[in-house]
C-alpha positions as CSV (number, residue, x, y, z in Angstrom):
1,X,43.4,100.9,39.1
2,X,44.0,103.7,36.5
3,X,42.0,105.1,33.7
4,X,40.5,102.9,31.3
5,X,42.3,102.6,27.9
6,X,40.5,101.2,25.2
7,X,42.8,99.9,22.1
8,X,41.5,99.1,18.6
9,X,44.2,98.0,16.8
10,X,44.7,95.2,14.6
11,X,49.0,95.4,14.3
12,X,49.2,92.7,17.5
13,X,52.7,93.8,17.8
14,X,52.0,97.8,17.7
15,X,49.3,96.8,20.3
16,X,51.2,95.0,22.7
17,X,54.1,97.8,22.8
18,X,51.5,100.5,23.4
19,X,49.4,98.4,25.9
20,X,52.7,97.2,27.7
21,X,54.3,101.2,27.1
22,X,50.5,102.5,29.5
23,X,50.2,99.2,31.5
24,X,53.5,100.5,32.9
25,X,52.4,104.0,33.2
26,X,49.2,102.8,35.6
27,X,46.6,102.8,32.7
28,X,44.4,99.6,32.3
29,X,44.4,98.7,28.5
30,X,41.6,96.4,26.8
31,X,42.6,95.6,23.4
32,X,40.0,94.9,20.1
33,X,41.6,93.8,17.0
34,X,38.5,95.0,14.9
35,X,36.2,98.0,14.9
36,X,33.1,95.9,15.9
37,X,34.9,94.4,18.8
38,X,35.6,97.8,20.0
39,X,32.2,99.1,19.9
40,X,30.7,95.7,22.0
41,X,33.7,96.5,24.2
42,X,33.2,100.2,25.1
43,X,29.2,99.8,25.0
44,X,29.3,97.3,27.8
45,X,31.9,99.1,29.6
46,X,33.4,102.3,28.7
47,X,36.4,103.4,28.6
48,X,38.0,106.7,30.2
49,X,40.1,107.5,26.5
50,X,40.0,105.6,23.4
51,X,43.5,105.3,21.1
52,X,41.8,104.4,17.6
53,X,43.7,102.7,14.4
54,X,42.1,104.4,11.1
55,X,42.5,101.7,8.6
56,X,41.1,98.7,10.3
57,X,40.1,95.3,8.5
58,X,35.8,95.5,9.3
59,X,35.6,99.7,9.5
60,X,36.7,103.0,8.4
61,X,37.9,103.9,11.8
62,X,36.2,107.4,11.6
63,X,32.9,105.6,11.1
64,X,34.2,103.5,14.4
65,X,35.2,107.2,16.5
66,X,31.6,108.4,15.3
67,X,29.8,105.8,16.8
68,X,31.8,106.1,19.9
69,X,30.8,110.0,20.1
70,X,27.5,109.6,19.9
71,X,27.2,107.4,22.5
72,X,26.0,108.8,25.8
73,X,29.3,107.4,27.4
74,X,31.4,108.7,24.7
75,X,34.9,110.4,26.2
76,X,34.8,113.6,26.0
């Protein structure tokens, strides 16, 4: 299996293009719609790279991308 994508997006169709778009290209994608979805996602597993919408409907994504860097797993 490839590298672990982690996708928080909420645009369904903008998510499915890029998930489909890497799937294709060997990565394995997980998807969250909201911000706190991704967190409980990447906490209980991480992910090798995280793609990150901004303007999502529960967070300020940069509040979300800090979280994610200070985690001990956090991508580097």
């Amino acid at each position: 299996m490839g590298d672990r994508v982690l996708l928080i997006e909420d645009d369904s169709r903008l998510a499915e293009m890029v998930s489909e778009y890497l799937g294709k290209a060997g990565f394995h994608v997980v998807h969250a719609e909201t911000g706190t979805r991704g967190l409980a996602l990447h906490g209980r597993e991480p992910a090798d790279v995280v793609i990150l919408d901004l303007m999502l409907p529960d967070a300020d994504g940069l509040d979300i991308c800090r979280q994610i860097r200070a985690a001990p797993t956090a991508p580097s």
